[in-house]
C-alpha positions as CSV (number, residue, x, y, z in Angstrom):
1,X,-15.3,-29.7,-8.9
2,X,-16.3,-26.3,-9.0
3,X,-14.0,-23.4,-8.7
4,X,-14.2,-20.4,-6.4
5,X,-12.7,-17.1,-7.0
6,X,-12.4,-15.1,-3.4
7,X,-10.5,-11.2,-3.2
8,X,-9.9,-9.4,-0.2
9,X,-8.1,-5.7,0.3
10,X,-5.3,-5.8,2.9
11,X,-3.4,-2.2,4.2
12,X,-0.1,-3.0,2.7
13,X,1.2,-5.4,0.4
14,X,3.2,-7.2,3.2
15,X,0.0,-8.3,4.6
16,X,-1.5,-9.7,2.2
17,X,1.7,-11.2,0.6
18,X,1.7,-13.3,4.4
19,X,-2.1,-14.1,3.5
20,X,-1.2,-15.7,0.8
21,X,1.8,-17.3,1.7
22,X,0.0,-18.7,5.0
23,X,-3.0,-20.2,2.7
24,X,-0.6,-21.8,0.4
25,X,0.9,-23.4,3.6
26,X,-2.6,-24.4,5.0
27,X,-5.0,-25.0,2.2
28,X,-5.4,-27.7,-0.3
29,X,-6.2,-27.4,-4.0
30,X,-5.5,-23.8,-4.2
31,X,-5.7,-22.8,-8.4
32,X,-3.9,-19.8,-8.3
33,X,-2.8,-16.7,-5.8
34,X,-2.5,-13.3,-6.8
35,X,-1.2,-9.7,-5.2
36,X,-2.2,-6.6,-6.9
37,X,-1.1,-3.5,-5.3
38,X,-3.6,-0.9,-5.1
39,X,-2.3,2.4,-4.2
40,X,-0.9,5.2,-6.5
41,X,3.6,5.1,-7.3
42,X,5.0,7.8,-5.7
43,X,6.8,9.9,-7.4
44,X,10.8,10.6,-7.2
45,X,12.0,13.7,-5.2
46,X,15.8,13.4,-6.0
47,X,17.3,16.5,-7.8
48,X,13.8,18.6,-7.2
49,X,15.0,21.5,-5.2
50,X,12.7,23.2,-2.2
51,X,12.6,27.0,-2.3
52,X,11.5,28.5,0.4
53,X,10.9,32.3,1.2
54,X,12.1,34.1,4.2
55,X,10.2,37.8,4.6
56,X,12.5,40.1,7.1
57,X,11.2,43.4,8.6
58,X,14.8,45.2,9.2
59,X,12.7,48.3,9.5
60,X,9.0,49.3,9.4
61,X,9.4,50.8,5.7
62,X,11.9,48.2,4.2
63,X,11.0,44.4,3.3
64,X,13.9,42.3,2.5
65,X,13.4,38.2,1.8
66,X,15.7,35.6,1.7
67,X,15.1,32.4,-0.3
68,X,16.4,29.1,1.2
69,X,17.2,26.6,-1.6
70,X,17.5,23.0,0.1
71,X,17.7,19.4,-1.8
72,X,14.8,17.0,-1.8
73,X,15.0,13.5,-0.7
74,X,13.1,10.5,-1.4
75,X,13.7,9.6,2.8
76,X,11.8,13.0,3.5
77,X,8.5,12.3,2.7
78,X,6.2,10.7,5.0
79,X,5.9,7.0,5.8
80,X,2.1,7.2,4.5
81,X,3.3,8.0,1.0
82,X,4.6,4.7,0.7
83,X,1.9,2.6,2.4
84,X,0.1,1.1,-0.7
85,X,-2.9,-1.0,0.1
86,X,-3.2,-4.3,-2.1
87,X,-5.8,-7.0,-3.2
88,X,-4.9,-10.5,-2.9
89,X,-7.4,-12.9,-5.3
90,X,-7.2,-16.7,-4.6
91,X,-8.7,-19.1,-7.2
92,X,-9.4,-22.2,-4.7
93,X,-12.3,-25.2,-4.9
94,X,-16.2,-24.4,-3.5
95,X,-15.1,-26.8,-0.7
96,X,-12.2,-24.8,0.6
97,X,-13.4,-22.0,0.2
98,X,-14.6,-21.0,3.7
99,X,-10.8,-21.9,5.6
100,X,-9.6,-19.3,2.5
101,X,-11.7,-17.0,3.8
102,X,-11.5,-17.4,7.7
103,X,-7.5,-17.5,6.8
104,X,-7.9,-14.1,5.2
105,X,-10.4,-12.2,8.1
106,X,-7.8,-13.6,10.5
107,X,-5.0,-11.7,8.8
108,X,-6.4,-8.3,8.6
109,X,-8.6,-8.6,5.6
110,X,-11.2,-6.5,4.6
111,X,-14.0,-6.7,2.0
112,X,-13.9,-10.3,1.1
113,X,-15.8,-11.1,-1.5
114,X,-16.3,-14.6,-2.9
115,X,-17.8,-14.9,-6.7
């Protein structure tokens, strides 16, 4: 039997985590499954401060600025910070080899490739 090895990018691990659970479920002879995120960690913002400068014109000769000093949170960054895409790799036989990869187009995938 001759093995096949097919990858695919998905847009967030939770995809292709239910690719691969799905083709476990449906396919036959599968060798081995694999998730590898793609996308950069994000770093911690707790205890990072935010300083922010406030210019005030009180008259036209004087300049007087406030600074604001606020907390950082991890829950105020931006939902695309998190969103990591992710590679799932399935290690299947030549014969199966086309349902893996109709499985995977038909949950989101992109850029199969089959070697």
């Amino acid at each position: 039997m001759e093995l096949c090895r097919i990858s695919a990018e998905f847009s967030s691990q939770d995809l292709a985590e239910l690719a691969a659970g799905r083709i476990r479920r449906s396919v036959r002879d599968i060798r081995k499954l694999s998730v590898r995120n793609l996308g950069k960690a994000v770093p911690s913002m707790q205890g990072k401060q935010r300083y922010t400068l406030l210019p005030a014109n009180l008259r036209m000769e004087n300049y007087m600025t406030a600074v604001m000093i606020s907390d950082l949170s991890d829950s105020i960054l931006p939902e695309y910070y998190y969103r990591k895409s992710a590679e799932l790799s399935v290690i299947c036989n030549a014969d199966t080899a086309g349902n893996v990869s109709a499985l995977m187009q038909s949950m989101g995938a992109m850029n199969i490739r089959k070697f």
